[in-house]
MDTraj code that builds the backbone (N, CA, C; nanometers):
import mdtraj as md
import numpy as np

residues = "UNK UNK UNK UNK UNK UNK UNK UNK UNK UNK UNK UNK UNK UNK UNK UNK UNK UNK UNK UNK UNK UNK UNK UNK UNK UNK UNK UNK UNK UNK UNK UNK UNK UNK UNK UNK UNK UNK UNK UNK UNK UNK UNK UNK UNK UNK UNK UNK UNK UNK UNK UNK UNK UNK UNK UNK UNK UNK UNK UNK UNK UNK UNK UNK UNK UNK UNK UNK UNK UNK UNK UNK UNK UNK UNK UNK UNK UNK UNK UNK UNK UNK UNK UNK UNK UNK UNK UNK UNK UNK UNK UNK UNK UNK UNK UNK UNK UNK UNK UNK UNK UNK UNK UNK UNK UNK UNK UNK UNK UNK UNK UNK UNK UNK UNK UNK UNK UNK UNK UNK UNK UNK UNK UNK UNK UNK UNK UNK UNK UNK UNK UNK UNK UNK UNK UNK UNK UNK UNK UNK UNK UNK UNK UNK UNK".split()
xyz = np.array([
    [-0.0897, 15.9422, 15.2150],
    [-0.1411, 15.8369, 15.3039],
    [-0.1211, 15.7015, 15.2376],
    [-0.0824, 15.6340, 15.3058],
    [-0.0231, 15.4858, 15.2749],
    [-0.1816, 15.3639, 15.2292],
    [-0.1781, 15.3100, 15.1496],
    [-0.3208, 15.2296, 15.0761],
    [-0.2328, 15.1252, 15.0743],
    [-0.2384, 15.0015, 15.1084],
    [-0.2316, 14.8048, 15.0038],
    [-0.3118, 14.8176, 14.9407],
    [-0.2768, 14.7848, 14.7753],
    [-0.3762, 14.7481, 14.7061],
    [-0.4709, 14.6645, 14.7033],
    [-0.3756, 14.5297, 14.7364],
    [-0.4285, 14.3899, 14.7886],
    [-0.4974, 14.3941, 14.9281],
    [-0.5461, 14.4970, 15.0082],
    [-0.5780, 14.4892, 15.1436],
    [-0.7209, 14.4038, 15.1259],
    [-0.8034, 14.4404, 15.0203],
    [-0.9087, 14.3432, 14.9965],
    [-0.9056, 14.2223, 15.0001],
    [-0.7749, 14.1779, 14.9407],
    [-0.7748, 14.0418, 14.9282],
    [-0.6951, 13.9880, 15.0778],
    [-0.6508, 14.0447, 15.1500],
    [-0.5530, 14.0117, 15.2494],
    [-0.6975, 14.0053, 15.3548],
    [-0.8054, 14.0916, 15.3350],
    [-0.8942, 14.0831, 15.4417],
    [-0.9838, 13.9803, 15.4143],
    [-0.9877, 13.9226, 15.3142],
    [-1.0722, 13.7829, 15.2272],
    [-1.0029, 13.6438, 15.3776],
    [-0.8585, 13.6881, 15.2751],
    [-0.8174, 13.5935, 15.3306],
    [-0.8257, 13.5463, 15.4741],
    [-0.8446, 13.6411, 15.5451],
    [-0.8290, 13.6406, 15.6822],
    [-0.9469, 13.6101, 15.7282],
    [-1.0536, 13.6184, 15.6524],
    [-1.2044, 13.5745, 15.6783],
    [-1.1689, 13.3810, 15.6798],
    [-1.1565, 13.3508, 15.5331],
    [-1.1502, 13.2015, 15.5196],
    [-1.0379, 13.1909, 15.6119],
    [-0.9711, 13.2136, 15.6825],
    [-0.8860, 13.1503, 15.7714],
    [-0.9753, 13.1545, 15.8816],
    [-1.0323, 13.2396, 15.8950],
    [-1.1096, 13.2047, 16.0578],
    [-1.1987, 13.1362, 16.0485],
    [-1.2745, 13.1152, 15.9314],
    [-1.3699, 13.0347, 15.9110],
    [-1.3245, 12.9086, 15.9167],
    [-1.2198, 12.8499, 15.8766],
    [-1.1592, 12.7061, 15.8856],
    [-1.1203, 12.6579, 16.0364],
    [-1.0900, 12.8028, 16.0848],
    [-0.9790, 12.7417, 16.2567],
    [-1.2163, 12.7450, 16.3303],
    [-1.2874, 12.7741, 16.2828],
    [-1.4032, 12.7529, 16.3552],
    [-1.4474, 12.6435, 16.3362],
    [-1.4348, 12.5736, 16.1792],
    [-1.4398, 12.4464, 16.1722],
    [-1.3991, 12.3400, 16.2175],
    [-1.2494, 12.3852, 16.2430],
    [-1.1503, 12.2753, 16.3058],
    [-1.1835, 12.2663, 16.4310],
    [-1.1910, 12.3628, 16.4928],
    [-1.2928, 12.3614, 16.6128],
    [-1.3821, 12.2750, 16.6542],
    [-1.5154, 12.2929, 16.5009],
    [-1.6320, 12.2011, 16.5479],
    [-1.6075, 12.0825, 16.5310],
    [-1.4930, 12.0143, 16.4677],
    [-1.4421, 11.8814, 16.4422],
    [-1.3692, 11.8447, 16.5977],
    [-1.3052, 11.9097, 16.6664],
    [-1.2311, 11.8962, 16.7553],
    [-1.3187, 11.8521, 16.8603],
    [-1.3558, 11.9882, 16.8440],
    [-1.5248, 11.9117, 17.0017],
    [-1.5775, 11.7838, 16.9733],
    [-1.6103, 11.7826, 16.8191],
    [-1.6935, 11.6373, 16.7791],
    [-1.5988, 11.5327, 16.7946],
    [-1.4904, 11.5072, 16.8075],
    [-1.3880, 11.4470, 16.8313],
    [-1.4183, 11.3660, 17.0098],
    [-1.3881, 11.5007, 17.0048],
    [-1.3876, 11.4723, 17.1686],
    [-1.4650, 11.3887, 17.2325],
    [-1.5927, 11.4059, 17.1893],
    [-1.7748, 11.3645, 17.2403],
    [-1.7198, 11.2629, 17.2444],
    [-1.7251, 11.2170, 17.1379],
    [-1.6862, 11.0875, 17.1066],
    [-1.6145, 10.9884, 17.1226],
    [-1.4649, 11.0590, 17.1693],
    [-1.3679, 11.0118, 17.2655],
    [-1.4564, 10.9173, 17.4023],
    [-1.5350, 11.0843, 17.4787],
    [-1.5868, 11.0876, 17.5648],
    [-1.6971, 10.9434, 17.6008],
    [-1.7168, 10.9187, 17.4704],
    [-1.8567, 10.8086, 17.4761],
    [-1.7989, 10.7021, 17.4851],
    [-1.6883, 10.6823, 17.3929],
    [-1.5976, 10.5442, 17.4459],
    [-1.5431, 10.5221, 17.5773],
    [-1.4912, 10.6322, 17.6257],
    [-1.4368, 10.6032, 17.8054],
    [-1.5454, 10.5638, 17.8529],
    [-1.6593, 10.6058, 17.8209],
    [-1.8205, 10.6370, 17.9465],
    [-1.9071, 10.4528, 17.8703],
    [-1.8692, 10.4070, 17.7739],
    [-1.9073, 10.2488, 17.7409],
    [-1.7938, 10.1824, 17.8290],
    [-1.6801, 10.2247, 17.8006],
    [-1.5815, 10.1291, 17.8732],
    [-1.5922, 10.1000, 18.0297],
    [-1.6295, 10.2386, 18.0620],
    [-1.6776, 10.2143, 18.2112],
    [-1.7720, 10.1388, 18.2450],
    [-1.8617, 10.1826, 18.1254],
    [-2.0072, 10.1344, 18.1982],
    [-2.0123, 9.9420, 18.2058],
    [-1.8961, 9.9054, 18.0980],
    [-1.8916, 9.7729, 18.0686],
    [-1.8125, 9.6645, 18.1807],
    [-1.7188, 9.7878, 18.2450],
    [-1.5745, 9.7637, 18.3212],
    [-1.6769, 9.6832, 18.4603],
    [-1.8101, 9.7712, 18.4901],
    [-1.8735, 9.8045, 18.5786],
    [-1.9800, 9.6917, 18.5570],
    [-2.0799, 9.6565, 18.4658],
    [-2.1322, 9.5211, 18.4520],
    [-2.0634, 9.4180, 18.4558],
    [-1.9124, 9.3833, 18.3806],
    [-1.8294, 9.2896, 18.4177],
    [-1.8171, 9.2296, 18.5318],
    [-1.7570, 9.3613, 18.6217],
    [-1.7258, 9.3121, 18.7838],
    [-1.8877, 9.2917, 18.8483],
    [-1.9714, 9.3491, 18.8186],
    [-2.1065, 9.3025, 18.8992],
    [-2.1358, 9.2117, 18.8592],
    [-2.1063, 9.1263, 18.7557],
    [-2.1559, 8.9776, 18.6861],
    [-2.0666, 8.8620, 18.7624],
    [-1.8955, 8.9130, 18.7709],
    [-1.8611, 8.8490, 18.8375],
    [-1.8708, 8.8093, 19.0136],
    [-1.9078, 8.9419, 19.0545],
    [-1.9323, 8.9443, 19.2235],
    [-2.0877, 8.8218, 19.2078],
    [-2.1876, 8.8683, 19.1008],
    [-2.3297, 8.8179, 19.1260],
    [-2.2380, 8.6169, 19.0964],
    [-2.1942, 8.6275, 19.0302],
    [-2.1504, 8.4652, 19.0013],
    [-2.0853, 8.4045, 19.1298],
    [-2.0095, 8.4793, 19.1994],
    [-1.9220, 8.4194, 19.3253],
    [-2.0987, 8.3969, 19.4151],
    [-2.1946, 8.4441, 19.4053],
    [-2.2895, 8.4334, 19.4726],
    [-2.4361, 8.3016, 19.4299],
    [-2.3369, 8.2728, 19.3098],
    [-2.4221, 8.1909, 19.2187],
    [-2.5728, 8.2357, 19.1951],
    [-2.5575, 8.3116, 19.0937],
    [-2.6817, 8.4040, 18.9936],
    [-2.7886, 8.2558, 18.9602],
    [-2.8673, 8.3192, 18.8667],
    [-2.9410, 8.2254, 18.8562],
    [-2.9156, 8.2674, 18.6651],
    [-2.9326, 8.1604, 18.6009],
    [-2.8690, 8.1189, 18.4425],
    [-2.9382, 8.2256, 18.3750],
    [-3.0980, 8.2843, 18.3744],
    [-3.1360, 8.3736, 18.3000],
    [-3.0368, 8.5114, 18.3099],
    [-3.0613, 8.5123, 18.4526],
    [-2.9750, 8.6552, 18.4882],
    [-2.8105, 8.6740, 18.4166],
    [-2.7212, 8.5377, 18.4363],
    [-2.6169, 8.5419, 18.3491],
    [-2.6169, 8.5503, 18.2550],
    [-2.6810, 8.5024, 18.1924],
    [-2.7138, 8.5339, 18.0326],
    [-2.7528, 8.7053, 17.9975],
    [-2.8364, 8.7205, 18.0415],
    [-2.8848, 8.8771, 18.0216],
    [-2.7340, 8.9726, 18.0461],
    [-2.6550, 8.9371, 18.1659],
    [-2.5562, 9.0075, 18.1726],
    [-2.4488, 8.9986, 18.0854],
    [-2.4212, 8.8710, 18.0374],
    [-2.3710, 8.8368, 17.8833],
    [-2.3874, 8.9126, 17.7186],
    [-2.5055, 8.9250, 17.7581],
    [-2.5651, 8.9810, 17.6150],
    [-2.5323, 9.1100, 17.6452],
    [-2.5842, 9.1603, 17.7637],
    [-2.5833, 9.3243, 17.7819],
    [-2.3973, 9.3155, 17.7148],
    [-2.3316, 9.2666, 17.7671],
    [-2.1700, 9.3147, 17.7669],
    [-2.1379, 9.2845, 17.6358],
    [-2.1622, 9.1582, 17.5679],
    [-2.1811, 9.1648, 17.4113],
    [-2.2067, 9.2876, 17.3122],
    [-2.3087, 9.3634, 17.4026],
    [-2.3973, 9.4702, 17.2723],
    [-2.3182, 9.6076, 17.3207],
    [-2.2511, 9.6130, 17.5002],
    [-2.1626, 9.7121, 17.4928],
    [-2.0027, 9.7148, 17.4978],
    [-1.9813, 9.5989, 17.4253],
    [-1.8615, 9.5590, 17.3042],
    [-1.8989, 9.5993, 17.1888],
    [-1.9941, 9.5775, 17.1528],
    [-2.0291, 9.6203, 16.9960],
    [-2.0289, 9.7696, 16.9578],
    [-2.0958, 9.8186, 17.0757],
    [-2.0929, 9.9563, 17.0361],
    [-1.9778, 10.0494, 17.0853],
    [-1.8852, 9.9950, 17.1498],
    [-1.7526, 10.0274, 17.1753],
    [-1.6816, 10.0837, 17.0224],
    [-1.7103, 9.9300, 16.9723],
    [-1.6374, 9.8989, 16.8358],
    [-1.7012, 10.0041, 16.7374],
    [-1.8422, 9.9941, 16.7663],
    [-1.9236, 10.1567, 16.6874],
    [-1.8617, 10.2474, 16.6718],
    [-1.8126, 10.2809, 16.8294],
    [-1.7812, 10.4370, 16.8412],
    [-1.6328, 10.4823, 16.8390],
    [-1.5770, 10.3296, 16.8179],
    [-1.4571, 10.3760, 16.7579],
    [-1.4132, 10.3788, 16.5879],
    [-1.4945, 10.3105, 16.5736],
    [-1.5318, 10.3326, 16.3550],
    [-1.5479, 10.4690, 16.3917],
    [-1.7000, 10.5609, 16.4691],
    [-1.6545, 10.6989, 16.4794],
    [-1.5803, 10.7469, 16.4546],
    [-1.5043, 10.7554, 16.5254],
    [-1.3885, 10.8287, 16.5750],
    [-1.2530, 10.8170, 16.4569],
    [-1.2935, 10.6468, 16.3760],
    [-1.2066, 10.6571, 16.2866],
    [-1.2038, 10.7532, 16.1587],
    [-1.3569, 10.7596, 16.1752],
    [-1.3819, 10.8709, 16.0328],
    [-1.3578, 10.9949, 16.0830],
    [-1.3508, 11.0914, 16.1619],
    [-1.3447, 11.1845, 16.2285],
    [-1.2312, 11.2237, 16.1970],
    [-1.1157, 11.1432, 16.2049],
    [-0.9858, 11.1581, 16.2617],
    [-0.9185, 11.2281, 16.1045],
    [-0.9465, 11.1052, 16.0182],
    [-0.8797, 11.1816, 15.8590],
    [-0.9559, 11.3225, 15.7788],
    [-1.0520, 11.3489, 15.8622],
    [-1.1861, 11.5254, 15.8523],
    [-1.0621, 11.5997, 15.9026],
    [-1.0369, 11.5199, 16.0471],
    [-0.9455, 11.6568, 16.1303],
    [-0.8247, 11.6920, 16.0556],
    [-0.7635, 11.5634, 15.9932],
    [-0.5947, 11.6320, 15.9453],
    [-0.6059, 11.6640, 15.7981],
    [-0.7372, 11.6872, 15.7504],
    [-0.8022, 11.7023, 15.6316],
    [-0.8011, 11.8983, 15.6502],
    [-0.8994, 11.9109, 15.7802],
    [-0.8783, 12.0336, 15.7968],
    [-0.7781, 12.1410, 15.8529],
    [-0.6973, 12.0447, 15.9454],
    [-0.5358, 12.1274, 15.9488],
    [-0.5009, 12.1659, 15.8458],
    [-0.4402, 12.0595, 15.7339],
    [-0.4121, 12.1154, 15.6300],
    [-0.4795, 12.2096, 15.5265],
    [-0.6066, 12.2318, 15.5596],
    [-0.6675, 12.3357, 15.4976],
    [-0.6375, 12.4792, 15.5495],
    [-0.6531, 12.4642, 15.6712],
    [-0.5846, 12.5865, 15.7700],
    [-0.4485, 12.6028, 15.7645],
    [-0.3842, 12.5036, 15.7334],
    [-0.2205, 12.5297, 15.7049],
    [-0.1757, 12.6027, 15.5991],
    [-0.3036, 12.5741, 15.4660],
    [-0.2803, 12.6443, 15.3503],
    [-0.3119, 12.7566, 15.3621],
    [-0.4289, 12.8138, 15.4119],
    [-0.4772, 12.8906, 15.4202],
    [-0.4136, 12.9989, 15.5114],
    [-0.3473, 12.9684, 15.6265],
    [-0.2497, 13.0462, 15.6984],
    [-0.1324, 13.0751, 15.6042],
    [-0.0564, 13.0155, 15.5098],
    [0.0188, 13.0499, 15.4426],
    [-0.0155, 13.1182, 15.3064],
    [-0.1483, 13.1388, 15.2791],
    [-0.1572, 13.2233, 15.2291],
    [-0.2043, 13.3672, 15.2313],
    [-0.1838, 13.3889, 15.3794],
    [-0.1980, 13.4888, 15.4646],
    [-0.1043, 13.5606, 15.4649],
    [-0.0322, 13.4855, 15.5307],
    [0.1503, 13.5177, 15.5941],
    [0.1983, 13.5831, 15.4436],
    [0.1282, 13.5105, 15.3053],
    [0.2232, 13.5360, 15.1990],
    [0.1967, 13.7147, 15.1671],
    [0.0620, 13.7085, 15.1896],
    [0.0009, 13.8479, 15.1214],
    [0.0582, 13.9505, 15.2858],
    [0.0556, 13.9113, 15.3981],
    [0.1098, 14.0438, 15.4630],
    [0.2783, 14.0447, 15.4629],
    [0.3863, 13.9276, 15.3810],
    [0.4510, 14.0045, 15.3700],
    [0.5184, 14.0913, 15.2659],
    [0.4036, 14.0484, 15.1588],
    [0.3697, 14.1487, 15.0046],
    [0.3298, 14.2898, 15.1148],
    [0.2474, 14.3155, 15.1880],
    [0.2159, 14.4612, 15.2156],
    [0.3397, 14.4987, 15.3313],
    [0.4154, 14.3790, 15.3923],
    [0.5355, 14.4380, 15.4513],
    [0.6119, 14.5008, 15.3744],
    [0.6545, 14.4371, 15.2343],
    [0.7120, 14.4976, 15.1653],
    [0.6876, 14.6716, 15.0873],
    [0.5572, 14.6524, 15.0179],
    [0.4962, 14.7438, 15.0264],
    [0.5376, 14.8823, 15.1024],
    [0.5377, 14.8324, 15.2297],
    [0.4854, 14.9266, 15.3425],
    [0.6325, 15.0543, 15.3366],
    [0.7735, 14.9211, 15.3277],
    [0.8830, 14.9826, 15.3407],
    [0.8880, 15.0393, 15.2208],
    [0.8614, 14.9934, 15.0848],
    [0.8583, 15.0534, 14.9669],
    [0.8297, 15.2337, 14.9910],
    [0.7458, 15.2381, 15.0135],
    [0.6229, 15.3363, 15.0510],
    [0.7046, 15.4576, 15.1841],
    [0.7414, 15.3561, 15.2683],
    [0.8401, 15.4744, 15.3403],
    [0.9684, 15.5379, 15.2771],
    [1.0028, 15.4213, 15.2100],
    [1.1450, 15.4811, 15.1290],
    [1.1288, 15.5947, 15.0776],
    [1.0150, 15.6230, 14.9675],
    [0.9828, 15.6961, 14.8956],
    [0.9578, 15.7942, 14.9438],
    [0.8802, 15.8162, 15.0417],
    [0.8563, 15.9038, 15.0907],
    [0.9545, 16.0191, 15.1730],
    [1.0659, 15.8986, 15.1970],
    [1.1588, 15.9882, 15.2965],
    [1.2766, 16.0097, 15.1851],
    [1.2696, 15.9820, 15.0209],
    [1.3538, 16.0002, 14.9471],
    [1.2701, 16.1502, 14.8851],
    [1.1416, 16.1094, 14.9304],
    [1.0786, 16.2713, 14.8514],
    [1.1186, 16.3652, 14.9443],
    [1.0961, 16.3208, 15.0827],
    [1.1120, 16.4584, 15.2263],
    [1.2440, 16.4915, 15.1944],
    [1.3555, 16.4416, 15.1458],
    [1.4865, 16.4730, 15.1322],
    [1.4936, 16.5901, 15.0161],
    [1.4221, 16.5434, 14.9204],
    [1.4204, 16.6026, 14.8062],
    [1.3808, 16.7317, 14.8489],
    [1.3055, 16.7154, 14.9054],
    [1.2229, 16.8537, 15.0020],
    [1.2786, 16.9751, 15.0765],
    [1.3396, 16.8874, 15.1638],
    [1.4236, 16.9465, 15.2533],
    [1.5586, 17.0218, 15.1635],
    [1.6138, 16.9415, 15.0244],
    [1.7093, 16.9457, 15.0109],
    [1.6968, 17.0763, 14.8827],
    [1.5560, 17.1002, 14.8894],
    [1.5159, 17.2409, 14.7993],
    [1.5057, 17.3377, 14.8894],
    [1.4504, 17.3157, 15.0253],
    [1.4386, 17.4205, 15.0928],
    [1.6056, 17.4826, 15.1230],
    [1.7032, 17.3657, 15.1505],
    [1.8003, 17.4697, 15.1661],
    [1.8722, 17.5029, 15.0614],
    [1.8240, 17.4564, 14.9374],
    [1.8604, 17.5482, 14.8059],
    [1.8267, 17.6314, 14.8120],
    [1.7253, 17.6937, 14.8565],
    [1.5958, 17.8501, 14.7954],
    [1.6880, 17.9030, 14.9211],
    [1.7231, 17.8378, 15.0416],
    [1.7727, 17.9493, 15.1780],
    [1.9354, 18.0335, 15.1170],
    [1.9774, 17.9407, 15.0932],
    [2.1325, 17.9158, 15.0479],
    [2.1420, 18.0098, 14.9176],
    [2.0173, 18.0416, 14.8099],
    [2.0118, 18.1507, 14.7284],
    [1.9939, 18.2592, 14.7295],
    [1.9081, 18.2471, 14.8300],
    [1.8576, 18.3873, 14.9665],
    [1.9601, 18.4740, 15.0002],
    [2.0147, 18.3841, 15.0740],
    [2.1045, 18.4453, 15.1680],
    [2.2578, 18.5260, 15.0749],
    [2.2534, 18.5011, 14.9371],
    [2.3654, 18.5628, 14.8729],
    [2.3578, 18.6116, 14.8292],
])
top = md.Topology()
chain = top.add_chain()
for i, resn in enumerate(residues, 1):
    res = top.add_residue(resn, chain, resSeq=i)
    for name in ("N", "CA", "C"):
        top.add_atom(name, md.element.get_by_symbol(name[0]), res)
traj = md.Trajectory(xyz[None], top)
């Protein structure tokens, strides 16, 4: 019956690889949110803009412009927040590809050590069945004379 020695370590490996593509994962989603929060400020800002301007064609009254000023000020600012976010995020993510990149290649390396293996292991075996076979028709072939 056919054993890898290394199967321990080939099944290690295959643990820390999934453990990284789950990470990359939770970076990916967190990515996203965050994406998500900048479209959903941009809107929300796109959307006070044009109501500041419709309320002005109607001539607002100066407190009210102001307040709508500031509001769009503070969701500029946090635009700019949530894209610093997103900036730190971004060098985590290709931080963890390449961890998963290594880590996949050192996967690939150890199954094709047990590919090799594997054929090793058949060779032998079908160089022993020969050997086998090639006694049985010795003992027939002595038999028979």
């Amino acid at each position: 019956m056919y054993r890898f020695n290394l199967q321990f370590l080939l099944d290690y490996r295959k643990r820390v690889e999934e453990g990284i593509q789950i990470e990359l994962s939770h970076i990916q989603r967190e990515l996203e949110k965050e994406r998500q929060l900048i479209i959903s400020f941009k809107e929300e800002k796109n959307y006070y803009e044009e109501e500041l301007v419709r309320r002005e064609e109607k001539r607002i009254d100066v407190d009210e412009g102001i307040l709508y000023r500031d509001y769009l000020k503070g969701m500029r600012i946090k635009i700019k927040k949530q894209r610093e976010i997103v900036a730190k995020i971004l060098p985590e993510l290709d931080k963890k590809r390449d961890e998963l990149l290594a880590a996949t290649k050192k996967r690939k390396v150890l199954e094709k050590v047990r590919e090799k293996d594997w054929k090793r292991f058949v060779k032998v075996l079908a160089r022993s069945d020969g050997m086998f076979m090639d006694e049985i028709g010795i003992r027939k072939y002595q038999r028979s004379m």
